[in-house]
N, C-alpha and C positions, 0 to 999 in steps of 0.2 A: 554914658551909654550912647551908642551910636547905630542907628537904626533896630531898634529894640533888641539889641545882641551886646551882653556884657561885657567889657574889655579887661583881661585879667593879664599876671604874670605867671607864665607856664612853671608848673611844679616841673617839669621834665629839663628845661634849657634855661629856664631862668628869666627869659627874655620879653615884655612886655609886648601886648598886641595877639594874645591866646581871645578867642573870642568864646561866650558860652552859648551853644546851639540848645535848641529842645526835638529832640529825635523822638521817633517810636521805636521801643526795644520789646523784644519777645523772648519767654523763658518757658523751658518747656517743652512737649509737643503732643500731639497728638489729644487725647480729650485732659491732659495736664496744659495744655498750653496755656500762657497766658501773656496776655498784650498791654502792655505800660506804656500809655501816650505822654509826651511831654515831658522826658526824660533830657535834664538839664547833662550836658556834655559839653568839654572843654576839648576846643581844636586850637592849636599851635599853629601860624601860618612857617615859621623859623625851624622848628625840628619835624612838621608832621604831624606829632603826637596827637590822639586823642583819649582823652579819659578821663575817669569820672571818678569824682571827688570822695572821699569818705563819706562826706553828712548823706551826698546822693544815694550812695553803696548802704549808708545803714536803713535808711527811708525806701530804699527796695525791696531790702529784707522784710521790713515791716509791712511794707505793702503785701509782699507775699504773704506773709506767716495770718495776715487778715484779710483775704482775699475772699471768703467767701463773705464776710461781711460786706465788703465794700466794692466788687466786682458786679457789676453790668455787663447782662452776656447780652450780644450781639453775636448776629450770623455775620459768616467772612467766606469769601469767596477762596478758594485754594487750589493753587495750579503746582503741578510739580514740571520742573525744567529737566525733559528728556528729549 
């Protein structure tokens, strides 16, 4: 590990040096919205690619499907870009 960012081999190019980020992703909108912090994501510096792995894809689902259990609502400020 190299500055607390994991170093994997990209499932897209093959090529070693894919690194894993932790993003905030949003699903959703409106009073369905909802905000997943910490969301482990793989970026390739050789093809571009970024994307997210099965385990992550299924542990989202499940995040969702149990979201009123385990969601802490927080107010968010929201600008629309016009």
């Amino acid at each position: 590990m190299k500055n607390n960012l994991k170093i994997v081999r990209c499932d897209n190019c093959g090529k070693p040096g894919a690194k894993m980020h932790h993003v905030t992703r949003t699903y959703g909108k409106g009073k369905n919205l909802l905000l997943i912090e910490n969301v482990p994501v793989v970026r390739c510096p050789h093809c571009g690619e970024g994307y997210l792995t099965a385990q992550t894809l299924h542990e989202i689902d499940r995040l969702k499907r149990e979201r009123r259990a385990l969601a802490v609502e927080r107010p968010v400020e929201v600008l629309s870009y016009t």
